[in-house]
Structures are given as structure tokens and as C-alpha cells.
C-alpha positions as a printed Julia matrix, in Angstrom:
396×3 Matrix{Float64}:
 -113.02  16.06   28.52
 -112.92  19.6    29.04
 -113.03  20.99   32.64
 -115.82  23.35   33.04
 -116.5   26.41   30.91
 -113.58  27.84   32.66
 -111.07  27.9    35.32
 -108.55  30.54   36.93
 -105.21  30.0    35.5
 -102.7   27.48   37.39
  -99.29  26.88   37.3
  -98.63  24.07   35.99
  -95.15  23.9    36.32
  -95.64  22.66   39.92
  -97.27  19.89   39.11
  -93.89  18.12   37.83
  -93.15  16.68   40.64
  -95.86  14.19   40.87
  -96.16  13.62   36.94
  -94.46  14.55   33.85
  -96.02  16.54   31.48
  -96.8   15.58   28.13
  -98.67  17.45   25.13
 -101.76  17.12   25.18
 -104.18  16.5    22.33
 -105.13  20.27   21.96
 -101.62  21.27   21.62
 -100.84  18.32   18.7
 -104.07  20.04   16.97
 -102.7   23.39   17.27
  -99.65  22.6    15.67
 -101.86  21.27   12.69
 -102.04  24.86   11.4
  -98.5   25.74   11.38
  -98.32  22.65    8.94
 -100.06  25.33    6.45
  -98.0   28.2     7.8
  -94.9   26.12    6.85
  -96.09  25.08    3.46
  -97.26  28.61    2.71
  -93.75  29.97    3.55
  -91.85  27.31    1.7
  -93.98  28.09   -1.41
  -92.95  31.85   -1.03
  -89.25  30.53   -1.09
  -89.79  28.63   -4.06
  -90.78  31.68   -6.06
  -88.27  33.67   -4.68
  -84.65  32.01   -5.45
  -82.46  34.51   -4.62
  -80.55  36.43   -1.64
  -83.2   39.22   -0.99
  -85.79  36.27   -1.52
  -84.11  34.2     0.95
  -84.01  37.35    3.4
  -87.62  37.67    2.89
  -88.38  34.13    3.13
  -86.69  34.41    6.74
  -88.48  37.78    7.95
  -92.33  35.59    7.24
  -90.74  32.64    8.58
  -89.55  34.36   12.23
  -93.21  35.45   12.87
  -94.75  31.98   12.31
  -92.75  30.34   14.58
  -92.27  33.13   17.27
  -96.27  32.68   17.53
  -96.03  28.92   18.13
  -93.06  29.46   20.44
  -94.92  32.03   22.53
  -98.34  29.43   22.83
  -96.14  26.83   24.18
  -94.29  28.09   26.75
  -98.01  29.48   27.75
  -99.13  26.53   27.93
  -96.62  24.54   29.64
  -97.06  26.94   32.88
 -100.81  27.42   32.74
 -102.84  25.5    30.37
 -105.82  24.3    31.89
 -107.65  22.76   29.45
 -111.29  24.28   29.94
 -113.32  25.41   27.19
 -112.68  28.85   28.06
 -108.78  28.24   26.91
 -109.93  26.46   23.79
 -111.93  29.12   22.57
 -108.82  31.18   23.13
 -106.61  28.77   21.37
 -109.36  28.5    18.5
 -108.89  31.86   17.94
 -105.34  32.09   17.86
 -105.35  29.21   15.2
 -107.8   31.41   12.91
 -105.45  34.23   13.42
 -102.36  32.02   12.21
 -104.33  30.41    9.46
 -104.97  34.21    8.34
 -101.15  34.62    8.53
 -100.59  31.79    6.63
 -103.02  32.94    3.67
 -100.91  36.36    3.73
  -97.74  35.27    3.49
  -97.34  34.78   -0.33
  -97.69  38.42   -0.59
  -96.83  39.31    2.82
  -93.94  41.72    1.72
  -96.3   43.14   -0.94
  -99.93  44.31   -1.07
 -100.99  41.9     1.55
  -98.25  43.08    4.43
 -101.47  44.84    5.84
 -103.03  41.87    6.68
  -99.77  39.83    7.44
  -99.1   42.13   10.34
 -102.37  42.84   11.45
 -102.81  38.96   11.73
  -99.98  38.73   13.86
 -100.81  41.39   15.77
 -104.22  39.13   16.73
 -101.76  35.91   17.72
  -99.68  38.27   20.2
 -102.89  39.69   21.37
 -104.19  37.24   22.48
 -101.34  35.41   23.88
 -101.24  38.66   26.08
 -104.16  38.89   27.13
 -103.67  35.06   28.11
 -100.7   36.57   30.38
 -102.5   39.38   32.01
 -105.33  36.71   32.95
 -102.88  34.24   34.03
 -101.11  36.73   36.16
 -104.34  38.01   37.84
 -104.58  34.96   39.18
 -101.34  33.33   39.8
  -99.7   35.55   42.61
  -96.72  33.95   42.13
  -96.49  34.41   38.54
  -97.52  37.95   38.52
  -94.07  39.14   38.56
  -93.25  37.36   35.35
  -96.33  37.43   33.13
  -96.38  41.48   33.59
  -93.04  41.22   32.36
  -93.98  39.31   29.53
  -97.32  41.78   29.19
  -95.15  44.85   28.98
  -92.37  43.25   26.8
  -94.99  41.8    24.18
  -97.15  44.48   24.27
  -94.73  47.36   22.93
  -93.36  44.99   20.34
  -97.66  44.77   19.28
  -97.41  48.57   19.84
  -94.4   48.5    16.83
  -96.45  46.25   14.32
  -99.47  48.24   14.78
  -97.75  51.45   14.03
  -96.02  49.79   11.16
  -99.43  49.46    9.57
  -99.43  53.37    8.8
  -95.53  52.92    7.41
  -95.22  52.97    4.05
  -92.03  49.9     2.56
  -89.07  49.26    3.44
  -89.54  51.05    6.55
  -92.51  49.17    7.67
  -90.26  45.92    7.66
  -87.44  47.83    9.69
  -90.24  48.31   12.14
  -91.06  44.76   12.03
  -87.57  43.44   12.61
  -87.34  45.99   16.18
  -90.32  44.28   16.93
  -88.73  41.21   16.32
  -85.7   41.98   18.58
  -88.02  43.25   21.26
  -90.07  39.88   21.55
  -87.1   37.71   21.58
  -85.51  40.04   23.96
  -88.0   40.06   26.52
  -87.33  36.3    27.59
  -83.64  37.18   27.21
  -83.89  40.28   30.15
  -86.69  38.13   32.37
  -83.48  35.99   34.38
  -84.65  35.94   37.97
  -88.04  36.34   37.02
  -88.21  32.87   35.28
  -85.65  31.13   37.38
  -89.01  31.48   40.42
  -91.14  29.85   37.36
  -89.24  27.64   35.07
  -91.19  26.31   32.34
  -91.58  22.14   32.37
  -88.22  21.0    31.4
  -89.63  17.61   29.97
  -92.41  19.39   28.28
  -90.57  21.94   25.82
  -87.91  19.92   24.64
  -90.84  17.45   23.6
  -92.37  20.01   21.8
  -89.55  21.71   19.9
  -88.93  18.23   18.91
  -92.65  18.4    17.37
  -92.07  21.85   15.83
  -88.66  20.26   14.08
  -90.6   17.33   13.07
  -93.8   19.69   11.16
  -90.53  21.12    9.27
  -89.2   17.97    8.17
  -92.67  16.8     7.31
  -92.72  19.63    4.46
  -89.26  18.78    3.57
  -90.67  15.45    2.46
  -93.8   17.36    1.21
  -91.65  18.89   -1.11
  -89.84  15.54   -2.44
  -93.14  14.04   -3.32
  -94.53  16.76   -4.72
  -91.23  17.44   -6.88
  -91.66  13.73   -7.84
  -95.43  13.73   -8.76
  -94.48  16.52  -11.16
  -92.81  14.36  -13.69
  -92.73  11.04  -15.29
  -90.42   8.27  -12.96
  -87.5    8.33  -14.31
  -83.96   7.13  -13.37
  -82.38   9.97  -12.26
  -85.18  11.81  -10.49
  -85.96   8.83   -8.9
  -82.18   8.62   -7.75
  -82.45  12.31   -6.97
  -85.72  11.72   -4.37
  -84.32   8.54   -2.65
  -81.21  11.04   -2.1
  -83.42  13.88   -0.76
  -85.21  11.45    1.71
  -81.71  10.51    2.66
  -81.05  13.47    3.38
  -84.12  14.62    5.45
  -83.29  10.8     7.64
  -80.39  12.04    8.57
  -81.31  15.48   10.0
  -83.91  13.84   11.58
  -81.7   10.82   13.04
  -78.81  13.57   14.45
  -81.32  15.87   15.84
  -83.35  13.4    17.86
  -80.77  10.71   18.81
  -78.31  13.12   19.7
  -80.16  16.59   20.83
  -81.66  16.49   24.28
  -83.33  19.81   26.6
  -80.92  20.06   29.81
  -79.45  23.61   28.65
  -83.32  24.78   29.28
  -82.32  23.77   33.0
  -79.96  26.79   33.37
  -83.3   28.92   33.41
  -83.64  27.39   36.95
  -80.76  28.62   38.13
  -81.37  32.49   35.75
  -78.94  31.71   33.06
  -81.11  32.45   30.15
  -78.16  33.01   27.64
  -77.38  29.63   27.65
  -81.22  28.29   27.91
  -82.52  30.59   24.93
  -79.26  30.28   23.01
  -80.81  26.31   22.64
  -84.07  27.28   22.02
  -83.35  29.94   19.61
  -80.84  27.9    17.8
  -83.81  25.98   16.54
  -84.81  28.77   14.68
  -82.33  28.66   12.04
  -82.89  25.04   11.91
  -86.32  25.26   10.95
  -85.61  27.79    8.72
  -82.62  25.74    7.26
  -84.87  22.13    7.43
  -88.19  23.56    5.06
  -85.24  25.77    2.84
  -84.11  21.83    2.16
  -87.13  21.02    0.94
  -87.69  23.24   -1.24
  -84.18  23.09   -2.84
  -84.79  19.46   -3.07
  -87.86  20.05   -5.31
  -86.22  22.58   -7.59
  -83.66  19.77   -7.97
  -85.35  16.6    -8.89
  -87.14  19.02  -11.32
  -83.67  20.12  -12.92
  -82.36  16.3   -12.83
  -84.48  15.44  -15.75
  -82.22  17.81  -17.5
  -79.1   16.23  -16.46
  -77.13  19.5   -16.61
  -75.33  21.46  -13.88
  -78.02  23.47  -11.42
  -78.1   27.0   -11.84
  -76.78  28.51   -8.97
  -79.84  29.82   -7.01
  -80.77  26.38   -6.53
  -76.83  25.28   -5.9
  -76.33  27.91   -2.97
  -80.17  27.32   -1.79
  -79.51  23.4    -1.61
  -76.53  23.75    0.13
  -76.81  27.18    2.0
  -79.97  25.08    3.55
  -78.32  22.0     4.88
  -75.45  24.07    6.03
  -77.72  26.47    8.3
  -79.15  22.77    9.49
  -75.66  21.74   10.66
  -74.17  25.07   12.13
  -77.55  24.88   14.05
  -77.19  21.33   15.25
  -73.52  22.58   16.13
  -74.76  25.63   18.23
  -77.23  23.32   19.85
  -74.88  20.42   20.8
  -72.33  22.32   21.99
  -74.65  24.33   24.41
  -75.59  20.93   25.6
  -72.52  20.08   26.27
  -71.43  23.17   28.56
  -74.01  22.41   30.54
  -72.87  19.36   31.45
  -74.91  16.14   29.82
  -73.42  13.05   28.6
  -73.42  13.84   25.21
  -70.38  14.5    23.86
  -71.32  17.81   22.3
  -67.75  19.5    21.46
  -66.94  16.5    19.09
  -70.88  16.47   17.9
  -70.06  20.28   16.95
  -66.87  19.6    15.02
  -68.4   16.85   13.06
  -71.3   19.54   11.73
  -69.15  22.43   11.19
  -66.48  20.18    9.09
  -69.52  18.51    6.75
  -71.34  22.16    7.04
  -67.99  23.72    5.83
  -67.51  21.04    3.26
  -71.05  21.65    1.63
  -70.16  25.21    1.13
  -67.18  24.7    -0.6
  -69.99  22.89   -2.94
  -71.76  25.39   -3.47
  -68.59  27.57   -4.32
  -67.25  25.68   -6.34
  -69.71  23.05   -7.59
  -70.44  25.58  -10.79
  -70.54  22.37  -13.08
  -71.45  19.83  -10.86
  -74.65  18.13  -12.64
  -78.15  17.8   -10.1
  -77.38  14.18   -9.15
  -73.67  14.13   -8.75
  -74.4   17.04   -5.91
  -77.3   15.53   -4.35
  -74.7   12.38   -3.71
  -71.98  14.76   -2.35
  -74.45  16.67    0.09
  -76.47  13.1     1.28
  -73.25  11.03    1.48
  -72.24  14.8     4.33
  -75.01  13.91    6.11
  -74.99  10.4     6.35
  -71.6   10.32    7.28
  -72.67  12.62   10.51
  -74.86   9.58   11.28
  -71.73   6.85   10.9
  -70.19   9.45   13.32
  -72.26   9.65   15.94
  -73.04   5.94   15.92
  -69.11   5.24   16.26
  -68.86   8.03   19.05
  -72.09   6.46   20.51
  -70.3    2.94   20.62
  -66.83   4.21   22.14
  -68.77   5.57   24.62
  -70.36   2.44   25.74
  -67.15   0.51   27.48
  -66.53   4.08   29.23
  -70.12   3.68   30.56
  -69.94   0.72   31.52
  -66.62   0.81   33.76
């Protein structure tokens, strides 16, 4: 139930003492229009096979999830719930679902609209900040930060608006670098407010799980396009293979503690693991959509063209080098997990799948789709043989 029409701002982040937080249900229907944003962008990657449409594909992608990055770590210091913050979060979901509806021609006629609908996400996320700051003492510090930081990179989009192409996207991308560099320059200021440490890595883990959601989207939609046959079929089970094992190394091996060196002001390490996940969302709906062009060229039975070879491969590859970032981070913290080895293991199948793509020129759709599933299943008979040497060591 909601809590009044509305209440001041509170940190939340203090209440984690007494109870853990968890997402709550308006957060899990927030994230129900980024399931659109995702599809939307995947679709502009599959009519865009090629290096400048892959470099597109990335600069509509970055926005999308830079605006569900910024609501969350809103919400895990001062969500309270009221109908006052729903309304606010109702309108940020129109805004997104507007960016979403841009994005097929986001570079094009509709990059009006794109950045104008972007510019509605941030603003409102700001204003969010400015009232949050008002009245959290304690936070004011770190929300005008934020303000200032956010606001100048809204400032940049805006005044894109009246740029004509390219240079409206170079104006987009120093926006860009000035959102993700606020949190980067904020140390001290976020080391006095942390955000929940149980609460982001949960929801990362939801953001990764939207992406691999379209991933397998993208198989069944591939599949529903032509008659069941042999080979595609052979081609799908491969596919979902593939999008298992990404999803079986990132959540039994990937845990939050490097977001615990923002306690202590070491953001490099904290927001090298957070935006490592970037790529891997980037990397995880690419896969999908290289799947589909795939099982569409197996009924062919001839070797892939090679837009759909590098995408295929360049995909799972950015989804490993990630994981590697990620896991090795982790491990210089100081878990359990034994993130050095974890890292080697992706980089030597990530390194193996390019060599694929190099030189897989007449490598037919199915024999490939073994070579890059059998890559990542063999990072899950790693980690489960790691897992298990570990156990005596644990145990002494």
C-alpha cells in the first residue's frame, strides 16, 4: 500500500542495519519497460549488421541503460514508496517508453525526439535529487553533486537538439562521459552515503537477466520464422545453450563486494564492476540477435556471411572479457571467489572465439554455433571443477 500522497525523502541506506533491502514491486514494474527498450535496440542491430551499425547500436544502447542505472541507485537511498514517487516513476517510464519508440531511427530523423526523451528521464531523476537533498541534510552534499554533474550533461543534449549530424552525436557521447563521470569524481561524497550493498547487486542481476530474456526472445522468434527443421532446430537448442551458460557463470560465480570499496571512497574499483556490466548487456542482447540471423542462415547450410560471423562471435566475446573484468575486480577486493583463474578461463574461450570469427570464413552456421556453445559450456565445467577443489580447502 502506498504511504500517503507523499513523504519527504529518507535515506534509506540506514535502514540496513535492521533489514535487508530487497526490490520492491514498483521497481520489478519499472524494469518492465526497458524489456521494450531492449527489444527496440536489438531490432535496430538487426538491421544494421555492420561496424558503424554496431557503433550505433552501442551509442542507443548506453542511454537506455544509463537511465535505469541512474533510477536505481535513486531508489536504493531514498525511495519511499508514496504516491507522490510513483507518479514520478510513472513518468519516467512514459519518458523511456518514448525512447524506446525513437530508437529505430534514433540516429536519423527521429534523433530529435530520442534526445529530447532522454532529456525528460534525466530530468526528472534530477529533480528527484534536488528534492531528496532538500530534505536529507546529510545527503545534501552528494545529491547537489549529482544535481550539478547531471544537469550540465542535460545542458549538452539539449543544446545538441539545435546541432545538425555527426556533431550532434559527438555532443551526445561528452554527455555521456560527463554522466558516468560524475559518480566516478563523487569519492568521499558517497563513501558518507553508500548505496545498499545487498540491494544493487540484486538489481544488476535483474537488469542482466531482462538482457538474456531478449536473447531468448530472439531464438524463438528466429525459430517461429521457419518450418522445424533439423538443423535449425540443432541451431536453437545451441543458442539456448549458449544463453544457460552466460547466465549460469554470471550468477553462480559474480557477486557485489567490489561495490563495498565505495564505503571506504574507492570508486574506481566499485564503478569499474558496475560499469563492466555495460558491455555485458550490450554483448548479452548482440547474442541474440546474432543467434536469430543464424538459425535463419542454417536452413541454407552454407558458411555465414561475415557480418553475422564477427556479430555472433564479437558478441559472446564482449560477454566474456566483461565477466573477466568483473571477476577479477571481485577478486582484488578480496572475496572467496577465485576471480584471477575465473578471468583466465574467459579471456582464453573469449580469445578462442575470435580466432573464429577470423578465421571461420567457411565454417557452415551449425558447425560454428557448436564451436562457440561447446566455449561456453566448457566455462561452466570450469568453474564447477574450481568450485569442487575449493571445497576440501574450505572445509580444513
Amino acid at each position: 500500500m502506498t504511504k500517503g500522497f507523499w513523504q519527504p525523502p529518507r535515506l534509506r541506506t540506514l535502514e540496513e542495519e535492521e533489514e535487508e533491502r530487497r526490490a520492491t514491486w514498483l521497481e520489478l514494474f519499472y524494469d518492465l519497460v526497458f524489456v521494450a527498450a531492449i527489444a527496440e535496440v536489438a531490432h535496430y542491430l538487426d538491421g544494421h549488421l555492420s561496424v558503424s551499425g554496431f557503433l550505433c547500436y552501442v551509442l542507443l544502447f548506453v542511454p537506455i541503460w544509463w537511465s535505469w542505472v541512474g533510477a536505481t541507485f535513486y531508489a536504493t537511498r531514498f525511495d519511499t514508496d508514496d504516491l507522490g514517487h510513483r507518479l514520478l516513476t510513472l513518468l519516467q517510464m512514459v519518458a523511456i517508453a518514448v525512447l524506446a519508440v525513437n530508437v529505430h531511427h534514433g540516429l536519423n530523423e527521429n534523433s530529435d525526439g530520442f534526445a529530447l526523451s532522454y532529456i525528460t528521464v534525466r530530468g526528472i531523476l534530477i529533480v528527484q535529487y534536488l528534492i531528496a537533498g532538500y530534505h536529507v541534510a546529510i545527503a545534501r552534499n552528494l545529491t547537489n553533486w549529482y544535481a550539478r554533474g547531471f544537469s550540465l550533461a542535460v545542458a549538452i543534449w539539449l543544446l545538441s537538439i539545435f546541432v545538425p549530424p555527426p556533431w550532434r552525436f559527438a555532443l551526445w557521447i561528452l554527455a555521456l562521459i560527463i554522466d558516468f563521470g560524475t559518480p566516478l569524481t563523487a569519492g568521499k561524497l558517497v563513501a558518507k552515503i553508500p548505496p545498499s550493498f545487498s540491494h544493487v547487486p540484486e538489481r544488476v542481476g535483474l537488469f542482466t537477466i531482462i538482457v538474456l530474456g531478449e536473447a531468448v526472445i530472439s531464438v524463438v522468434r528466429a525459430v517461429a520464422q521457419l518450418q522445424w527443421g533439423i538443423l535449425s532446430a540443432g541451431v536453437a537448442l545451441l543458442a539456448m545453450s549458449i544463453a544457460f551458460s552466460l547466465w549460469w557463470i554470471y550468477f553462480d560465480s559474480v557477486d557485489g563486494s567490489p561495490l563495498r570499496g565505495m564505503a571506504a571512497g574507492k570508486m574506481g574499483i566499485s564503478l569499474t564492476w558496475l560499469y563492466s556490466h555495460l558491455p555485458l548487456a550490450i554483448g548479452i542482447a548482440a547474442t541474440g540477435v546474432g543467434v536469430e540471423h543464424i538459425i535463419v542462415s542454417s536452413k541454407k547450410a552454407i558458411a555465414l556471411p561475415s557480418p553475422e560471423r564477427w556479430l555472433i562471435c564479437g558478441a559472446v566475446a564482449i560477454c566474456l572479457i566483461s565477466l573477466a573484468v568483473i571477476h577479477l575486480i571481485t577478486c582484488i577486493v578480496g572475496t572467496k571467489h577465485r576471480g584471477k583463474i575465473l578471468a583466465a578461463y574467459r579471456i582464453g574461450s573469449a580469445a578462442f572465439i575470435l580466432i573464429l570469427a577470423i578465421g571461420g570464413i567457411n565454417l557452415s552456421p551449425i558447425v560454428l554455433m557448436v564451436l562457440v556453445a561447446l566455449a561456453c559450456a566448457l566455462q561452466v565445467v570450469l568453474d564447477l571443477l574450481a568450485n569442487r577443489q575449493s571445497l576440501p580447502q574450505a572445509n580444513s
